[in-house]
ZATI-477070 format. One record per residue: residue number from 1; residue in one letter; x, y, z of N, C-alpha, C, O in turn. Coordinates in steps of 0.001 Angstrom, whole numbers, plus 524288, in hexadecimal, padded with zeros to 5 digits. Example, Ala and Ser with C-alpha at 12.3 -4.5 7.8 and 13.67 -1.06 7.14 Angstrom:
BEGIN
{rec 1; A; {83386; 7E9C6; 81E78}; {8300C; 7EE6C; 81E78}; {83390; 7F31C; 81E78}; {8379C; 7F309; 82111}}
{rec 2; S; {83232; 7F736; 81BA8}; {83566; 7FBDC; 81BE4}; {83264; 8001E; 81EBE}; {83461; 80472; 81F67}}
***
This chain:
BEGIN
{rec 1; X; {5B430; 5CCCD; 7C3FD}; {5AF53; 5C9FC; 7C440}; {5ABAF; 5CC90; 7C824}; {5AD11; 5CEA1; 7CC41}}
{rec 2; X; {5A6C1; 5CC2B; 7C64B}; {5A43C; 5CF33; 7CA29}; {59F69; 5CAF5; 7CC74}; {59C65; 5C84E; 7C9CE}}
{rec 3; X; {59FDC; 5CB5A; 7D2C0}; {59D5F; 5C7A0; 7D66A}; {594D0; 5C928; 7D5C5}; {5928A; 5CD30; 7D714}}
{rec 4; X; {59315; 5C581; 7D407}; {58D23; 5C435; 7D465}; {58AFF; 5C449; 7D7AB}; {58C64; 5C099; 7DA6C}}
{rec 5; X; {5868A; 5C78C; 7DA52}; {584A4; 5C472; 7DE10}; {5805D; 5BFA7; 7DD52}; {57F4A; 5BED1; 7D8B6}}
{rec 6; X; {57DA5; 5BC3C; 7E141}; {57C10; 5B8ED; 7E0F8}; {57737; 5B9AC; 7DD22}; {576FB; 5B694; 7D976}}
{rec 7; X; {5738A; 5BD3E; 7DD92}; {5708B; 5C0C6; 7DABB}; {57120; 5BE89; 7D3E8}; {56E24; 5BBCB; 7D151}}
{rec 8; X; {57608; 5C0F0; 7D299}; {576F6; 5BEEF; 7CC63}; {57A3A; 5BBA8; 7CA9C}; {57DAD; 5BCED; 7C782}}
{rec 9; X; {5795C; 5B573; 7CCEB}; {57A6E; 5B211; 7CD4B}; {578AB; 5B000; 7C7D7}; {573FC; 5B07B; 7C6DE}}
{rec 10; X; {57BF8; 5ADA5; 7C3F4}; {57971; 5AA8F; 7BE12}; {57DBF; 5A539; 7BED4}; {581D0; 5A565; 7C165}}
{rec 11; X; {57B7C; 5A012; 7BB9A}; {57D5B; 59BB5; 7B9A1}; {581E7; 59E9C; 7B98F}; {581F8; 5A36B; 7B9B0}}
{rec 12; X; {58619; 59B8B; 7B957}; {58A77; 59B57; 7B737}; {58DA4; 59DA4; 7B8BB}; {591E8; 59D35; 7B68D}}
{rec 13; X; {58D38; 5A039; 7BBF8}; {59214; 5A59D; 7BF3B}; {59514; 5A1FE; 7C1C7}; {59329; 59DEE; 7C37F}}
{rec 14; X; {599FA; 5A32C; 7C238}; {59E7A; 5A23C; 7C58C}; {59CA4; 5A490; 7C9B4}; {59946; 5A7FE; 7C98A}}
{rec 15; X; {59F8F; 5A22E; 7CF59}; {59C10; 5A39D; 7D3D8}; {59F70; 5A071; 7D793}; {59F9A; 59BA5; 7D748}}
{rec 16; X; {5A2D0; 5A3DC; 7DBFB}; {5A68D; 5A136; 7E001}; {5A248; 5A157; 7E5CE}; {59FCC; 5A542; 7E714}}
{rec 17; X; {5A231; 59CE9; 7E858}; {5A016; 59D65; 7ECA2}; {5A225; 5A082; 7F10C}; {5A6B6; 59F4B; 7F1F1}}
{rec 18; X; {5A047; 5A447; 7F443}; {5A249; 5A773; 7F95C}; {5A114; 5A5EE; 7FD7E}; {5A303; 5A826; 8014C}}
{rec 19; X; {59DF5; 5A236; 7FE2A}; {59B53; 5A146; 8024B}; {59A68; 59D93; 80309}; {59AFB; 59A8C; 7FF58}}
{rec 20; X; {597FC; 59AE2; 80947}; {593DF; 596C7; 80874}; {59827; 5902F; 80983}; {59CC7; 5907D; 80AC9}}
{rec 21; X; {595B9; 58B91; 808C2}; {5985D; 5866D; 807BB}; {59C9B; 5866C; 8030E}; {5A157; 585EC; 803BB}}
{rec 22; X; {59AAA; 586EB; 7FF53}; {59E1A; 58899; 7FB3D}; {5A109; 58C38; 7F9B8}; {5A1F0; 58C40; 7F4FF}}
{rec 23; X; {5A374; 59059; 7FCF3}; {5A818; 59361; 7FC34}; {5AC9F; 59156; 7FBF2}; {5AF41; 58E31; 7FE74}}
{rec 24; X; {5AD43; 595E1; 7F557}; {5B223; 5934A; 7F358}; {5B141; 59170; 7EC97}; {5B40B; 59280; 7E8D2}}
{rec 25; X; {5AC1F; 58E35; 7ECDD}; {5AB55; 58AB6; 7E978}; {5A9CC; 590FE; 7E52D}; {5A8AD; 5955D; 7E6D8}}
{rec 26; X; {5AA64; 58EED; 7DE74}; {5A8F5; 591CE; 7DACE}; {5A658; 58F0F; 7D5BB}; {5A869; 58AE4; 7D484}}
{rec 27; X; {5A3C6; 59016; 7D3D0}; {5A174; 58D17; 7CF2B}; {59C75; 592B3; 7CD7C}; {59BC3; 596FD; 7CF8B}}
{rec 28; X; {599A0; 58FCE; 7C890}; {59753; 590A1; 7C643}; {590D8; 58FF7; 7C8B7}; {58EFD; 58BBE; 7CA15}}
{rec 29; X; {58D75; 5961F; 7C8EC}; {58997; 59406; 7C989}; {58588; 59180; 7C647}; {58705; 59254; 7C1C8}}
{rec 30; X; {58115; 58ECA; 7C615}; {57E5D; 58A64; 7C57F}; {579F5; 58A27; 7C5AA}; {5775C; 5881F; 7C22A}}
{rec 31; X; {57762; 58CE4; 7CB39}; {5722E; 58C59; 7CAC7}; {57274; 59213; 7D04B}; {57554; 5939B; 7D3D4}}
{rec 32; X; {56E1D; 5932A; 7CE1E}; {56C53; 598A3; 7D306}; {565AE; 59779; 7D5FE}; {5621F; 59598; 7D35C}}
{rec 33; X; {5656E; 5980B; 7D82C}; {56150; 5979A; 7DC92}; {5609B; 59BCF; 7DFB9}; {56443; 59DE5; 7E20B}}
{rec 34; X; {55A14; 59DE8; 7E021}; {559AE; 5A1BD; 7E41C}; {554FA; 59F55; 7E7DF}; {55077; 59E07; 7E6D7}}
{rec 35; X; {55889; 59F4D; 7ED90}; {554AF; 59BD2; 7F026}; {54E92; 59EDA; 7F217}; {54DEF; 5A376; 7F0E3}}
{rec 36; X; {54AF6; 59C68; 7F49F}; {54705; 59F68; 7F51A}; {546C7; 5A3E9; 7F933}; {542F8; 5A6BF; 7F9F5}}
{rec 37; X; {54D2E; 5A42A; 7FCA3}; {54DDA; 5A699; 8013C}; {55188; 5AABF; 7FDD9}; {552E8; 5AEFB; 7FFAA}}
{rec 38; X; {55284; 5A973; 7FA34}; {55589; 5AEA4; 7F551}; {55AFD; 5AD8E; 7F677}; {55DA9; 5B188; 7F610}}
{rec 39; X; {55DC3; 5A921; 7F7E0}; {56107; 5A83D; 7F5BD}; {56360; 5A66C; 7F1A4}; {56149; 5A26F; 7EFF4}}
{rec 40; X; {56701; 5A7DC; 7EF56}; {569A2; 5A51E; 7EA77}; {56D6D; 5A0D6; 7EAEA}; {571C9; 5A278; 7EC1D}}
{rec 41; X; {56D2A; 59C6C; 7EA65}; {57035; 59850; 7E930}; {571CB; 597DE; 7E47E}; {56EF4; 599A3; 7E109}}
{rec 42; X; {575DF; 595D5; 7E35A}; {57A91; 5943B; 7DE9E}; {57BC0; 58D79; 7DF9A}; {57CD8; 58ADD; 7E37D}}
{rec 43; X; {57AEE; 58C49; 7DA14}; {58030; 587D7; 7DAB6}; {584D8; 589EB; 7D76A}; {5859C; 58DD2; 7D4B7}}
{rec 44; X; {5875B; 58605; 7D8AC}; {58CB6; 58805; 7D7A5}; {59095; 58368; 7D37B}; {5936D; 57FDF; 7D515}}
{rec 45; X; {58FE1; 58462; 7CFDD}; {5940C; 57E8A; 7CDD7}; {59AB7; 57FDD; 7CD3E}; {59C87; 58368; 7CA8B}}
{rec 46; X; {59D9A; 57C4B; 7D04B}; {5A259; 57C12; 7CF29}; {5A5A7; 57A3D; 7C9DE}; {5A3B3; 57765; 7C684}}
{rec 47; X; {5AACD; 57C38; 7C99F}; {5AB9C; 5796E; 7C2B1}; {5ABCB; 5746A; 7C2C1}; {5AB40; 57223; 7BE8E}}
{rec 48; X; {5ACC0; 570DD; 7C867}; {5AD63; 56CAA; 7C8CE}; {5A753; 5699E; 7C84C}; {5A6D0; 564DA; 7C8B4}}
{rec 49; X; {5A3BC; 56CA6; 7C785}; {59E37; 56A21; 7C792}; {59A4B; 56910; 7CC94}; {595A1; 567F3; 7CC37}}
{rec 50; X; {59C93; 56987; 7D03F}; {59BA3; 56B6B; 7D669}; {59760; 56E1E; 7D5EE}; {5986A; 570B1; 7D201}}
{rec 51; X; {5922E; 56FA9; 7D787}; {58F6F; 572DA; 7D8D2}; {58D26; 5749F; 7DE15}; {58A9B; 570E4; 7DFBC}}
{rec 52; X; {58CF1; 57813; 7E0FD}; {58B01; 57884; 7E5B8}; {5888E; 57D65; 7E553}; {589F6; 58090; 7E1FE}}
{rec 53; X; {583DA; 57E96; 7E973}; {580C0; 58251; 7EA13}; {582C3; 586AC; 7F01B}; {582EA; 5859C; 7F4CB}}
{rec 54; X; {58400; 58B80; 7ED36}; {582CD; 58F60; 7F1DE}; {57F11; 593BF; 7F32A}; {57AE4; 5927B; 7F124}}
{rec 55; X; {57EA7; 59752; 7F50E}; {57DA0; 59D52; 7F482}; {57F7F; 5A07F; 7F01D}; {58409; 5A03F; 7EE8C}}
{rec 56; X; {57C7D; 5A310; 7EE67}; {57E07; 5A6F1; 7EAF5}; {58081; 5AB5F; 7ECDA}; {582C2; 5AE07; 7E98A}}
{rec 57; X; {580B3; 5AD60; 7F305}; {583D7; 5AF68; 7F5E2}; {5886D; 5AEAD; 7F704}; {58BBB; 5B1B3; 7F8C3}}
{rec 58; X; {5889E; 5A9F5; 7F5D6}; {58E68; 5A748; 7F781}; {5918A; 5A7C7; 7F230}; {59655; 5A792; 7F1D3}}
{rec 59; X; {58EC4; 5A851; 7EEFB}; {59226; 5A7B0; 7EA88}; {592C1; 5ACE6; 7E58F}; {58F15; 5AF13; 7E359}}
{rec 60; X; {59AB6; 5AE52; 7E47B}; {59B76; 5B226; 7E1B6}; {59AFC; 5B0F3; 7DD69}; {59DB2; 5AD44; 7DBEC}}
{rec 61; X; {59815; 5B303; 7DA5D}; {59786; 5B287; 7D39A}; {59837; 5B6B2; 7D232}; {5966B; 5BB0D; 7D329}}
{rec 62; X; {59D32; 5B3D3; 7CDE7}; {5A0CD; 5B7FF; 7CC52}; {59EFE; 5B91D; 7C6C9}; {59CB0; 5B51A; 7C57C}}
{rec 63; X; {59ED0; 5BD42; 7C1F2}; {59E2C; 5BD25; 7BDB4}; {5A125; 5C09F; 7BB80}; {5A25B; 5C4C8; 7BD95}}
{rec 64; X; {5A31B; 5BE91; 7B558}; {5A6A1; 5C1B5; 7B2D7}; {5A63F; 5C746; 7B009}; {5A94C; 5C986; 7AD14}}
{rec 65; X; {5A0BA; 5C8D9; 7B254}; {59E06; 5CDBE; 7AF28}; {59F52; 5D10F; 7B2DD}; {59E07; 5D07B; 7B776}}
{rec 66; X; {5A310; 5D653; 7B06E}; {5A3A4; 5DAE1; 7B4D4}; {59D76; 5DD1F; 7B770}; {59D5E; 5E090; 7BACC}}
***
């Protein structure tokens, strides 16, 4: 699997958190945001239906395309 950076971030990627309050946690992303200071925020949905918001820094998105 090869690791994304925050940059090419899409709906639907699998995506383990590294960082931050939520390290540890993994789910599906949801929604992307680029703030006006140029950060990227993610939410994050769990399979359990859980959703929480981090950094797009904080978080590895993984995809199945060599």
């Amino acid at each position: 699997m090869k690791i994304k950076s925050p940059e090419e971030l899409t709906n639907g990627d699998q995506c383990t958190v590294t960082g931050g309050t939520h390290k540890g946690k993994s789910g599906t992303v949801r929604d992307i945001h680029t703030s006006k200071t140029g950060h990227i925020t993610i939410t994050v949905e769990q399979e359990n239906g859980v959703r929480f918001k981090t950094l797009g820094k904080n978080a590895a998105v993984q995809s199945d395309k060599p």
